[in-house]
N, C-alpha and C positions, 0 to 999 in steps of 0.2 A: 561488735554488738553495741546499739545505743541503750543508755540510761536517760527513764525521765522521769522525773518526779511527776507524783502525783499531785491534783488540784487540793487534795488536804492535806498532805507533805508541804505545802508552799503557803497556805497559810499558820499551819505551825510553825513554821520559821519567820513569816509575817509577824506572828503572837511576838514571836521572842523578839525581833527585832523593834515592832514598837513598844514594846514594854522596856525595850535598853533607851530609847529615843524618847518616851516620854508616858514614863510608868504611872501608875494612879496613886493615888498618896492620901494621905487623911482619914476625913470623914468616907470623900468618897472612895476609897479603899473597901473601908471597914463595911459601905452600902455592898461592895461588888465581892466581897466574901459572905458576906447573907445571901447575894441571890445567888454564888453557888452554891452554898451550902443545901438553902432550895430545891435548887435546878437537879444535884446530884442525888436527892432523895429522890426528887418526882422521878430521874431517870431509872434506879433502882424500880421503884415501885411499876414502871412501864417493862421493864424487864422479867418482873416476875408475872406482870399479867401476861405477856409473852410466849414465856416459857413451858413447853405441854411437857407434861409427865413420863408422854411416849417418847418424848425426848432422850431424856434418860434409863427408859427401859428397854428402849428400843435397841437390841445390839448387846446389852449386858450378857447375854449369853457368852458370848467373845471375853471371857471375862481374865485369861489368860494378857490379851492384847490391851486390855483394859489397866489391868496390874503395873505393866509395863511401863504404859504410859504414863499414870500417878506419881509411878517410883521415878522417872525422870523428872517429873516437875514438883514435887512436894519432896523428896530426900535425895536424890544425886545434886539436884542445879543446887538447892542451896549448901550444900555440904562443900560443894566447888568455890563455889561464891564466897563461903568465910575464909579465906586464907587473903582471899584482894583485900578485903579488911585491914587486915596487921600490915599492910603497908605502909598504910599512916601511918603508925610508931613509930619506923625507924625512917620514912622518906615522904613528912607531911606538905614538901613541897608538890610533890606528884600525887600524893592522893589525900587531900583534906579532908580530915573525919567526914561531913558530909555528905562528902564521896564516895567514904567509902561505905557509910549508911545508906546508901543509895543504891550502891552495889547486894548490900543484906537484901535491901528491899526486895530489887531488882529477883534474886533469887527465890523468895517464898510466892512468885507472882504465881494465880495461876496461870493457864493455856489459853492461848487468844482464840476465841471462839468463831468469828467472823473468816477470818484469814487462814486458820489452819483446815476451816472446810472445804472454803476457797480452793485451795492449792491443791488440798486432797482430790477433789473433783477433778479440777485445772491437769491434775497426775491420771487420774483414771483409778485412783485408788478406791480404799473402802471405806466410801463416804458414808455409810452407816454408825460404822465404828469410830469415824472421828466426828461424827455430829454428837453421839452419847459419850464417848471419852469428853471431849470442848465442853463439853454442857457444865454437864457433871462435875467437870474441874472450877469452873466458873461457881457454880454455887457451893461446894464444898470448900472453895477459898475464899468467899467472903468469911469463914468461920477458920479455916487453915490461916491462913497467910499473915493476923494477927499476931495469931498463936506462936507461929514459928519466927516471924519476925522477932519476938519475944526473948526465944529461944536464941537464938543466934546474938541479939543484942546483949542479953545476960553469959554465953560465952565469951563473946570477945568484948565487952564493955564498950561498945560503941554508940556516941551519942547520946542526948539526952530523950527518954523516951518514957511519957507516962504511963503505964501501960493500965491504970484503971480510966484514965479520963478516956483513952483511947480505946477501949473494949466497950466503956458506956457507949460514944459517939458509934462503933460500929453498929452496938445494937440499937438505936436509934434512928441511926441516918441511914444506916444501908439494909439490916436485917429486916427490922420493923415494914420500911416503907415495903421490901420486895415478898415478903408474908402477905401483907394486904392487898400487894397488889397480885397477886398467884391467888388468893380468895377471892380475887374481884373478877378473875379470868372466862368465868361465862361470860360474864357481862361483857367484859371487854377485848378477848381473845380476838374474836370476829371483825370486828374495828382493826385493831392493829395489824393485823393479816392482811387485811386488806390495803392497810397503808405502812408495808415494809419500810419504803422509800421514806417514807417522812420519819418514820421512828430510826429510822440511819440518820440521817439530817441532825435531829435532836440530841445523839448521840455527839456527834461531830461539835456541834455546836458549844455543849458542854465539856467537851475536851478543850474546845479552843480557848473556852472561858478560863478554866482552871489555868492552865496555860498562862494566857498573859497576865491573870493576877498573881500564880504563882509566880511567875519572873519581875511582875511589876516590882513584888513586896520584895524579892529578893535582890532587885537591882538598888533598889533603896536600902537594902543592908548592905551595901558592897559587894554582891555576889561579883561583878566581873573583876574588881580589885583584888578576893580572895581566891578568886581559879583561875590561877594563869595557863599559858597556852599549852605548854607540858601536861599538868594535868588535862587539859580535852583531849589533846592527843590521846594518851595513855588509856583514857576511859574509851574511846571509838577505839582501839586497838584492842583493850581488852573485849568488848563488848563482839567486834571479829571473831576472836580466838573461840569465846563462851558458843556462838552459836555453831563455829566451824564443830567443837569437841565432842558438841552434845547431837550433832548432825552426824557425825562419825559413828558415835558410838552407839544410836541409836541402828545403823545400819549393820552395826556389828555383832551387836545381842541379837534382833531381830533373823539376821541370816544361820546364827550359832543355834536357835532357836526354832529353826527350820519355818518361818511365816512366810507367807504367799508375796510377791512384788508388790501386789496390793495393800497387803498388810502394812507393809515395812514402810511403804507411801505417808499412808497411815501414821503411824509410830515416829516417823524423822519429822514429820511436822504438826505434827501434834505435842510433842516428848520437847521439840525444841524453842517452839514458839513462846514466848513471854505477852499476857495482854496489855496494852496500852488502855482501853476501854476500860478495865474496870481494876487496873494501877493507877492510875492518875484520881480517879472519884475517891477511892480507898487512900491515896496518898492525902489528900485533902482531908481527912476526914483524922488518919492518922497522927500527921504533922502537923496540922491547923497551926499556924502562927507562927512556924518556926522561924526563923532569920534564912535560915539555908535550906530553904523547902526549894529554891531552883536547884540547886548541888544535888539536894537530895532526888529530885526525877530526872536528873539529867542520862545518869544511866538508859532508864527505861525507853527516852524519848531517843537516845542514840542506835538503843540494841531493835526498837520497832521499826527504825528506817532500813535498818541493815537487813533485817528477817523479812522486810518486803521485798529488799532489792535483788537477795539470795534466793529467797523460796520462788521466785518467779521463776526465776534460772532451772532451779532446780527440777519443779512441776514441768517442766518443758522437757527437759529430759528423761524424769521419770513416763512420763507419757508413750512416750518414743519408743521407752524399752520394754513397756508394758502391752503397747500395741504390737509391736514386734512379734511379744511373747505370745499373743492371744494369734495373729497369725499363722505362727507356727503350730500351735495346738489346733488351729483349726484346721490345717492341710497334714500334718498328718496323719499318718492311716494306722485306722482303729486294732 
């Protein structure tokens, strides 16, 4: 079977490689963290003109399947995810506090909304149910993922984390724009619908930004001098293991639980996907300025190559067994 990267898999590795080859520094630095700062509001504020209502009501009746989901992405993943933590204590060669605040992060993320309906579809599953599950996770974690970030940093003590300067900036940078822009949505709903495409674009775009100024700033703190290769290692192994556990075991409630193949389509990649889209705006917005803001998304940026490279796999198969199944019920007799 070939593997290929995708065209914006390869310029995110482009980001980071010119940001090790010749990072931005200064004034202009501090220019190119203003206009993300910008960029990540206006993106907010075009997500909530975006987002219709029927979105998330649509399918709530499924509310069983719904449950499920939450409970894998807002209290199993991060409950999993604090123990990678206390690594650093006793073995900070392999995982530098950053790292493993990265890892916290990594776990309060919500559910990628774009790719887990993808796949759901790609499967034959019920794309109903993971468009209002994805949604729903998405805007309940711009207000979640703070909070339990929070949480998990006040259990294990890891890193320095303001957690008023950083509840202001969410409700400012992310909250505020995406209210007005969800109030602006008559207006603008029909526009954006219309130009899916280009509001993908713009999204990409501001990932890619944060990106290289995240690594820029952090190639200029020493990030590659403080994460040696053990550490990468260790973090794409763990980041393996998380998505393999949470793909298992989603498979495993779900069938204990008697849900349809579709369902469970549903559930394994909904329940296990982590968003890159609106982890990275929220990490900027979080960590603003931190020294080890690259350590700190390098999780997120490892575990979203790997849940593309997996889920692809996996929706081809789920497909397979689902079309099988639907054949079979259709021949036989009544």
């Amino acid at each position: 079977m070939k593997f290929r990267l995708d065209t914006f898999t390869l310029l995110l590795l482009g980001a980071i490689v010119l940001a090790t080859v010749l990072p931005v520094r200064g004034d202009a630095a501090d220019a190119l963290a203003t206009v993300g700062t910008i960029a990540v509001a206006l993106l907010f504020f075009l997500h909530g003109a975006a987002l219709s209502r029927e979105q998330i009501i649509a399918g709530a009746t499924h509310w069983r399947l719904h449950i499920i989901i939450t409970a894998f992405t807002f209290v199993f993943f991060p409950l999993v995810v604090l123990p990678i933590n206390e690594i650093s204590n006793f073995a900070p060669g392999w995982m530098p506090p950053d790292l493993g605040l990265g890892f916290l992060y990594l776990g309060v993320l919500p559910s990628a909304v774009s790719s887990s309906i993808a796949y759901t579809a790609m499967a034959k599953g019920n794309v109903p149910a993971a468009i209002c599950s994805a949604a729903a996770s998405n805007v309940f974690g711009m207000m979640l993922t703070p909070f339990l970030l929070l949480l998990l940093v006040s259990t294990s003590g890891a890193g320095n984390f303001s957690v008023v300067e950083a509840l202001r900036d969410i409700v400012l940078q992310l909250l505020l724009p995406f209210a007005v822009g969800h109030g602006l949505r008559p207006l603008l709903g029909g526009f954006l619908a219309r130009h899916e495409t280009l509001s993908s674009r713009y999204d990409q775009c501001v990932i890619w930004l944060i990106v290289y100024s995240a690594f820029s700033h952090s190639v200029a703190s020493g990030l590659w001098q403080n994460l040696p290769l053990n550490a990468i290692l260790l973090a794409i192994a763990l980041c393996f293991a998380l998505l393999g556990f949470f793909m298992v075991m989603a498979m495993f409630v779900v069938r204990r639980l008697g849900f349809s193949l579709e369902d469970e389509a549903a559930v394994v990649f909904c329940g296990s996907k982590k968003s890159l889209a609106s982890g990275l705006p929220m990490a900027k917005v979080l960590f603003s300025g931190h020294p080890g803001f690259g350590m700190i998304v390098l999780p997120i940026m490892c575990y979203n190559q790997i849940q593309v490279i997996v889920g692809a796999m996996l929706a081809k198969k789920y497909r397979a067994r689902i079309e099988a199944e639907s054949a079979t019920t259709a021949h036989s007799p009544e």
